[in-house]
N, C-alpha and C positions, 0 to 999 in steps of 0.2 A: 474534363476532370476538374480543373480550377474554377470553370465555373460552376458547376456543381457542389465545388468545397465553398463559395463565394453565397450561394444560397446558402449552405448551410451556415456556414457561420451567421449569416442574415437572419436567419430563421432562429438562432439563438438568443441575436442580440432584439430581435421583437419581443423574444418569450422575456429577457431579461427586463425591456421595456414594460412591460406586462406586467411583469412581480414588483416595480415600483410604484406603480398605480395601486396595488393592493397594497395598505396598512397592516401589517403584520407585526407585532412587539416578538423579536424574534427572542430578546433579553441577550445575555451571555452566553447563549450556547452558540457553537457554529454549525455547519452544516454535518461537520463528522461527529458532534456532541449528539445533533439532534438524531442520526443513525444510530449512534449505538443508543442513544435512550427507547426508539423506537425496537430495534432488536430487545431489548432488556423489556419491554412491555411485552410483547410479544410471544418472549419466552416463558413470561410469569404467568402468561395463561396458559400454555400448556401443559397438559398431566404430570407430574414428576416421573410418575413410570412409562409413561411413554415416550419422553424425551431418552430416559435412561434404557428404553427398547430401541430407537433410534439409532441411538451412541453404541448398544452394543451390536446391532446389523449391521452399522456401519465399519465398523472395527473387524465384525465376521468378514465383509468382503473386503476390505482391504486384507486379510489374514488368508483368505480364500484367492486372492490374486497372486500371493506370495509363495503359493505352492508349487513347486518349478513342474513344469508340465512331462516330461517323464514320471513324477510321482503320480499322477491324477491319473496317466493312461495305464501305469503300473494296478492302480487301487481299482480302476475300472475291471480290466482283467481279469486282477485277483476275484474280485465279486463274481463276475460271469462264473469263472471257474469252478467257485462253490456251491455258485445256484446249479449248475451243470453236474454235479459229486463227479467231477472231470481228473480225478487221484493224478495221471504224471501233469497235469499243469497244478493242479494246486502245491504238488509236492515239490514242482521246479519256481514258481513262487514262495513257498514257504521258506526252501532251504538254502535258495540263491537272490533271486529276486529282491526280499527282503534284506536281508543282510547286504546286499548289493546296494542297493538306495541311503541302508543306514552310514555303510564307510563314506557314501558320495556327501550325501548331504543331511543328516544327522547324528554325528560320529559323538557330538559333542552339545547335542540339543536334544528338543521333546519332536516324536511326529506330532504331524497334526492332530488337535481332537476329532473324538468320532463327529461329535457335531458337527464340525468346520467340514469331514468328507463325506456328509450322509446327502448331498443331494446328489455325488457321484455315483449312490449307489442305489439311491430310490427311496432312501431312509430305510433298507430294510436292517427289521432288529437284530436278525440273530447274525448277518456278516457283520455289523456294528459289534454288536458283544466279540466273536472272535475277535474283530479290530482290538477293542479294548485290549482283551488279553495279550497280547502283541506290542502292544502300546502301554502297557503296565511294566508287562517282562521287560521292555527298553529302557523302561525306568530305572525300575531299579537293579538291572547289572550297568548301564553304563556312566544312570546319573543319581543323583542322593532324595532318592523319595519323602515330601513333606509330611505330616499329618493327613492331609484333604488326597494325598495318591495313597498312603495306604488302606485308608477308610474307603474309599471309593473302590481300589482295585479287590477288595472281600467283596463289595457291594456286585461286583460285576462279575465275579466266581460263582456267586449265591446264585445270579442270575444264569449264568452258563452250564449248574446242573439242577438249578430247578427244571429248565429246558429240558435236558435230558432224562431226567428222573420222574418228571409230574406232567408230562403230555399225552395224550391220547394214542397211547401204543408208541413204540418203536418209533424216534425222529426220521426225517428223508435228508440224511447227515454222514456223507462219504470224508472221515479226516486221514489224512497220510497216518501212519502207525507214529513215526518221530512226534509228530505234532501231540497227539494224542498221550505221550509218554511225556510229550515237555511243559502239555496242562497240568497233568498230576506235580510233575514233579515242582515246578513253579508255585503249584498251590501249596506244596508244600515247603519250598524255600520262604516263601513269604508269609507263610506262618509263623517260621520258625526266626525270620529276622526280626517279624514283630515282636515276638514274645522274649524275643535279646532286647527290645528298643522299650519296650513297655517294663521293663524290670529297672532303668537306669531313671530313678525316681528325680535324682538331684540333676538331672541337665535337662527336664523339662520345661519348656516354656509355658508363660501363663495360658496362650492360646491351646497347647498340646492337651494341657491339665484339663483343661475345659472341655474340649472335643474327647478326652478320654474319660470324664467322669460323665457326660452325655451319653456316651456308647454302653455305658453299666456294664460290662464286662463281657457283651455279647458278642463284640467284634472278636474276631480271629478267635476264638475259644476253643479249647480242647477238643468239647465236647461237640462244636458244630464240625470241625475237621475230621473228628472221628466215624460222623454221622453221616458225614457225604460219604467217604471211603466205603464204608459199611455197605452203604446203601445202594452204590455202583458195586459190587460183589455181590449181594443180593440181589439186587434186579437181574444180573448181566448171569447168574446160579453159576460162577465159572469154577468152584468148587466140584459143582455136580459134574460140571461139565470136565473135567480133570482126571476126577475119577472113572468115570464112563469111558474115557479114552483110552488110560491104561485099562480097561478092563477089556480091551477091544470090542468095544460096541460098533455098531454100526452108524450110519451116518444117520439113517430112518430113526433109529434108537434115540442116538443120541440129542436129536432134534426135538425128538417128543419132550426128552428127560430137561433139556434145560428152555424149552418154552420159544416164545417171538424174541422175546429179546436175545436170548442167548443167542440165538441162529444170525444176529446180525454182528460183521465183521467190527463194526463201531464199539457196542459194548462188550464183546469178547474182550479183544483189548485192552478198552478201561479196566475191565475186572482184572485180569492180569497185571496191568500198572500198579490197581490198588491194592493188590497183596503187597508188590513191592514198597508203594507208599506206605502202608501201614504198618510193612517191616521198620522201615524209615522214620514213622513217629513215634513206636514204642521203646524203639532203640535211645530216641530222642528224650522221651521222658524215662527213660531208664529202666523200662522193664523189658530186660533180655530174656528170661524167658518165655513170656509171651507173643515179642517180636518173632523165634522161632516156632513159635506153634501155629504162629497166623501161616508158616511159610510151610508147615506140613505135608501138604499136598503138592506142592509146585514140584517139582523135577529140576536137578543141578544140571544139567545136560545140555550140550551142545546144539542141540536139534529143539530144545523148547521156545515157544515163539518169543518169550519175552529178549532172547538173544538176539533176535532180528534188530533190536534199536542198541548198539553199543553203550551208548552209556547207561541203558537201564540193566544190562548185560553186570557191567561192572559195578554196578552202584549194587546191585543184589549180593556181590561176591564179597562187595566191600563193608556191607552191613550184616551178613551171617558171619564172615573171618569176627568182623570186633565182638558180637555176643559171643562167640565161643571163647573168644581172650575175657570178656567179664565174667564168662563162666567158669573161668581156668580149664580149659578144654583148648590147652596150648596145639598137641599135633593135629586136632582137626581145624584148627585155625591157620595152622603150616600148611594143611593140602590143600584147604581153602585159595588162600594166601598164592600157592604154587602156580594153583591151574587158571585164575585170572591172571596173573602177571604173564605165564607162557603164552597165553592169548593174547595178551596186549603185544606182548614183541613180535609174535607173529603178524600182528596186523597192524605194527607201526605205521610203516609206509600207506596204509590204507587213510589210517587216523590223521595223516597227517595232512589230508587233504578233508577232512569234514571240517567243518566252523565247530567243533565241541571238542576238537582235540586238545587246546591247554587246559579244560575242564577235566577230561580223562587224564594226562600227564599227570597232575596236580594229581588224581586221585591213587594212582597208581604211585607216587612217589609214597604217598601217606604210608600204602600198603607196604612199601619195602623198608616204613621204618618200623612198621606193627610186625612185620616178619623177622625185623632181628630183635626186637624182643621177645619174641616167641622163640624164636632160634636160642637166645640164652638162657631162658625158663625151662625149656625141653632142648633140651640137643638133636638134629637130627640134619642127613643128609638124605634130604625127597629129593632135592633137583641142585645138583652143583651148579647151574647157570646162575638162578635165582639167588644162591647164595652169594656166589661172587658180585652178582652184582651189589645183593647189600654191603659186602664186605668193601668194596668201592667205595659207596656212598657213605658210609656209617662205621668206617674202621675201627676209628680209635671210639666209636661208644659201645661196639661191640666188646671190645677189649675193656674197658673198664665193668660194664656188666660181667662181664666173665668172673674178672676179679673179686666182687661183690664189694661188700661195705659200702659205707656213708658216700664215696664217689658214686658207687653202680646209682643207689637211691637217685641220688642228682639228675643222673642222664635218664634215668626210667620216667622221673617228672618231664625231663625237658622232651622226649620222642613222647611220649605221651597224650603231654598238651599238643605236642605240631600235629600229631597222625590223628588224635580221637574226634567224632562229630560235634557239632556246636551244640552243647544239650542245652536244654529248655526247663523252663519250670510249669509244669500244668495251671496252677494258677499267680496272675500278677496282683499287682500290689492293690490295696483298696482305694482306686481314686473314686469313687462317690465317695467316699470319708472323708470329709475335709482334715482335721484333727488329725486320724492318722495320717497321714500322705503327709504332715507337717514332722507330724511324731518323726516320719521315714528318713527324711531330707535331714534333720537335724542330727539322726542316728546314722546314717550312708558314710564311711570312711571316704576319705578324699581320692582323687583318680592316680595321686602319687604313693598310697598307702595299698596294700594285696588287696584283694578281692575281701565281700566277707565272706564266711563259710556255708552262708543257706546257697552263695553260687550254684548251681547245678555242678557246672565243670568241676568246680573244687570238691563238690563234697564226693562225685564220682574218683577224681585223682586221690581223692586220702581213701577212701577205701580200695583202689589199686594198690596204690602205695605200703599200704599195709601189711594185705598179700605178701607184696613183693620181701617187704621187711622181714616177715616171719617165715619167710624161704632162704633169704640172701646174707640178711646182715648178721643176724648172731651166728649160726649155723657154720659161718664163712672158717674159722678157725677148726671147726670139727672136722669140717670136710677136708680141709687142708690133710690133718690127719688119719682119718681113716681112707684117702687112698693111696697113705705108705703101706698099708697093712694088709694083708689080708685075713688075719683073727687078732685079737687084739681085748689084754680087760678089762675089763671098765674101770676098777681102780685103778690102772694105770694112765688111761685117758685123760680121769681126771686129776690126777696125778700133771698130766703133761697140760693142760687146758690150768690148773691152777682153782678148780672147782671142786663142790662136793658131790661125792660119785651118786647121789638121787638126783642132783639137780643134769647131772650130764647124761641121765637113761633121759629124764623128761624132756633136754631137748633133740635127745636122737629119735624117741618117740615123736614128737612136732615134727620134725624133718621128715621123719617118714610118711608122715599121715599127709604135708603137703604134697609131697611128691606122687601122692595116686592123683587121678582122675580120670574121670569119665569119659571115653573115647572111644571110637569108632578103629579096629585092629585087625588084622589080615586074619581071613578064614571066619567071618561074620556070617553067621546063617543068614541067607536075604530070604522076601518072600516067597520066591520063586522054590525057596528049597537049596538053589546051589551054592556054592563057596566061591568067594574070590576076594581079591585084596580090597581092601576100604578107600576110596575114592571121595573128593569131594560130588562127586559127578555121579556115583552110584548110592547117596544118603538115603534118596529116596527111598531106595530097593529092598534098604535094610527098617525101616521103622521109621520113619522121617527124620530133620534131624536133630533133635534129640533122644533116640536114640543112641544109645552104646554099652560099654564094658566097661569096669575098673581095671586101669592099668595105671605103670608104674612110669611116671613122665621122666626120670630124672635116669644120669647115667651113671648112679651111684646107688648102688643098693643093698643091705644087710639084715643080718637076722639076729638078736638076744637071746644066749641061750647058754643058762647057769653062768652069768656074769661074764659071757666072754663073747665077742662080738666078732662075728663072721662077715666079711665083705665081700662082696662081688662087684666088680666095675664092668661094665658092659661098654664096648667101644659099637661103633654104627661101620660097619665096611660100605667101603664103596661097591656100588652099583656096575660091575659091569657090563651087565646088559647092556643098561642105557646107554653107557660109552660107545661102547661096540657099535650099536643099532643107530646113534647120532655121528658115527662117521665115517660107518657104511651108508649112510646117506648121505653123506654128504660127499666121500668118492665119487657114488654114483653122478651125482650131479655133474661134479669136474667131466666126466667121461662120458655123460649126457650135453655137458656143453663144446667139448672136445670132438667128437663123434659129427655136431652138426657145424662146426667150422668150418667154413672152405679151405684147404690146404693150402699149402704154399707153393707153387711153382715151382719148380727144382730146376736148376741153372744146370745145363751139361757144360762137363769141364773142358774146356779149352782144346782144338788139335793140333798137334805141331808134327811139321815136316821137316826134312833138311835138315840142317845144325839145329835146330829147337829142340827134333827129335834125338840128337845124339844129344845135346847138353843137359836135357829133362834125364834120358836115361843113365848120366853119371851124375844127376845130382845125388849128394849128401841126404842121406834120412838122419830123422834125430836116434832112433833105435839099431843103428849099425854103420859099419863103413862103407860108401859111397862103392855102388859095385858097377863095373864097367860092359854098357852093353855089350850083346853080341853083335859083332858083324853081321 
């Protein structure tokens, strides 16, 4: 080995011998000047884009090595799975899997781009677009989406039902039902944050402004969110398909009547979803009436499939309750209201093991604040659980509503604002205008000053508000008095109110005229022909739901007649049925679980002989004197 290190160094010091034989003006560089000079020539000849393709390959596989290898055999899988339409692996990937890797190792980051895992997966496009959508939805619930993810994540929605919508018959596309329900509704949450983030003119930055006056107002638009929705209900004819089933068709029938697509499990589904989604946008842009008529056909009912996915279950109950509260169609917003929330406590414990249970939580509280507002607009006893629990939650603003005046006003804003959806405005601001978008930002109140009034939210809460006004706050004083009475004259009223007796008929008139509305009332003709009590869960049966009656919401009611005013107070009795029937079930139960108890062992009592036996037989009882055995 030494002499081999003894050559070499030999062999250095010739070659060094060698380089002083050659004349070389080497100047002031040295040997590390003359490397990086020669790197630096070297570099300038090559492409600028292909050094910067270089830089970013090389950047891809250092990012691609960084992927902890559980994720890479995870993504593999998943792929198989979907190329396979393999429904319980993709569903036990989708709903565990995923969310499993995210708490591990991205709780608090981005997954990978599809780019970075597409040679895991063969670069196939359409598991790459699902990816995407997965990898958007992470975005933005866990982390704060830029301009370039929202722009992008429409771009890869666009792509996800042009797929489905504009390919050659029917896709070969098996998705779990949950998945399938949390595309739409995704598609449409992040519609609706853009169109909150695209209205907030003054905390754009120059780069936003730019990317959003490029887009000309194509991105996320009304009109293209409307157009998918549509479009998945009319390919998928689940309308037709709705009807034909209540009309008990046949399976042959019904297959004819709604086509290839309708027969495939995938777009049934969506179409289902997108009734609800569409419920979800018009609600959004504030047209309640419409939002109900989109829901016509669907069925309230326990057994309809859109029950099968929980939160689309409740997001349906939760968007038909608020249009009947905009409608003032206070008690079918109560039995609305009643029969989702008994459902949720029923299936707590279920909830509380799915990954969407504080989504549901969160929604269900909303309800129990929209239900004691409903509850002090119309008085009524559907379900004393439901009550008490608002009365729990919402004591003291139940009590101040009761009351009415300037305080109720207050707490109707504040349950209001917590319970109502995030509404939207159809169109945003004109960023291709320069000028104006300047005009906007100069005019925009500051983030410490209210909102302004073209807000969506706001200008829905003062026409609430108003409502509420012309029921609660003047009125409040009348009602006080007329239910000491039960006739009573109108000069005297006004008399006791301190007003003049025209002005006090005109506001017992208003009072009354709020106090009807339109509602759905026990002994409703259904189609069927029979009678029975009105049901959130039986709307359909009757006309859909809009359908109803005029009836009289309030628990105060009168008549004018020849200047003297007749009252009637209607109280609401309790329900005994229901008592009875929830605890006779609930004995059964105790005595259902008593019954299958293993018993107790029974100790036999002690025997005594000799003196044990004579002292046992003169002892002392607590219930007489101490009696002495017989010999």
């Amino acid at each position: 080995m030494a002499e081999q290190r003894m050559a070499l160094w030999a062999t250095e010091q010739d070659v060094d011998e060698d380089l002083q034989d050659v004349d070389v003006n080497m100047g002031a560089y040295g040997q590390q000047g003359f490397d990086e000079l020669a790197m630096q020539h070297q570099l300038a000849q090559i492409d600028p884009h292909l050094l910067a393709a270089m830089q970013q390959q090389m950047a891809q596989q250092a990012a691609f090595a960084a992927i902890p290898d559980p994720v890479k055999m995870f993504i593999v899988h998943f792929h198989q799975a979907v190329q396979e339409n393999n429904l319980p692996e993709i569903t036990a990937a989708y709903e565990s899997g995923w969310n499993k890797y995210t708490e591990k190792y991205y709780a608090k980051t981005e997954w990978p781009e599809a780019e970075l895992i597409a040679p895991l997966v063969n670069d196939d496009s359409i598991f790459l677009i699902l990816y995407r959508e997965l990898y958007y939805r992470h975005v933005y619930s866990r982390l704060t989406p830029n301009v370039d993810d929202r722009l992008h994540s429409y771009e890869n929605s666009c792509e996800l039902f042009n797929y489905l919508l504009n390919s050659d018959g029917p896709v070969a596309l098996e998705l779990p039902e949950q998945w399938l329900w949390d595309i739409i509704d995704e598609f449409i949450y992040q519609f609706q944050v853009f169109c909150t983030w695209r209205s907030k003119v003054k905390a754009k930055t120059d780069d936003e402004l730019i990317a959003l006056s490029e887009s000309d107002g194509s991105v996320w638009s009304s009109y293209s969110v409307l157009n998918v929705l549509y479009s998945l209900i009319q390919k998928s004819r689940i309308n037709e398909y709705i009807v034909a089933h209540q009309s008990g068709k046949s399976e042959e029938e019904i297959a004819e009547i709604v086509g290839e697509y309708g027969t495939r499990p995938l777009y049934r589904m969506l179409g289902y979803f997108s009734l609800v989604g569409l419920l979800r946008v018009h609600v959004l842009l504030g047209d309640f009436t419409l939002a109900l008529k989109v829901m016509e056909n669907v069925e309230l009912l326990q057994r309809s499939p859109y029950t099968r996915v929980t939160a689309c279950h409740v997001a349906t109950y939760y968007h038909v309750g608020f249009c009947y509260i905009m409608l003032r169609r206070y008690p079918d917003a109560i039995r609305t209201f009643v029969t989702i929330l008994n459902f949720v406590m029923r299936m707590r414990q279920y909830h509380t093991r799915s990954y969407q249970y504080d989504q549901i939580s969160k929604t269900a509280d909303r309800m129990y604040a929209l239900f004691a507002v409903c509850n002090a607009l119309s008085p009524s006893r559907l379900d004393d659980n439901i009550a008490n629990i608002a009365k729990e939650r919402y004591g003291e603003q139940i009590q101040k509503m009761t009351r009415g005046g300037e305080e109720a006003l207050a707490v109707y804003e504040e349950l209001f604002t917590y319970a109502c959806p995030k509404f939207i405005s159809a169109n945003g601001p004109p960023y291709d205008d320069q000028a104006a978008i300047e005009q906007l930002i100069l005019q925009e109140a500051p983030a410490t000053q209210p909102a302004l009034p073209l807000d969506p939210t706001h200008r829905h809460l003062s026409l609430f508000l108003s409502d509420i006004a012309a029921q609660t706050q003047s009125p409040f004083a009348l009602r006080s008095f007329l239910k000491l009475y039960t006739s009573l004259g109108t000069e005297k009223l006004a008399n006791f109110l301190e007003v003049d007796e025209e002005e006090i008929v005109q506001e017992m008139m208003a009072l009354k005229s709020y106090n009807k509305s339109v509602s759905r009332v026990p002994g409703v003709e259904a189609k069927n022909g029979k009678k029975g009590p009105s049901t959130a869960a039986s709307d359909v049966q009757a006309g859909g739901l809009l359908a109803g009656q005029t009836i009289t919401t309030s628990d105060l009611n009168f008549v004018i007649e020849n200047n003297m005013v007749h009252i009637t107070e209607s109280t609401v009795g309790r329900r005994y049925a229901g008592w009875f029937i929830k605890n006779g079930e609930r004995a059964q139960k105790i005595f259902e679980d008593l019954k299958n108890t293993a018993p107790v062992p029974v100790v036999p009592p002690p025997t005594t002989t000799g003196q044990g036996a004579v002292a046992s037989a003169t002892k002392k009882v607590g219930w007489g004197p101490s009696v002495k055995a017989a010999a």
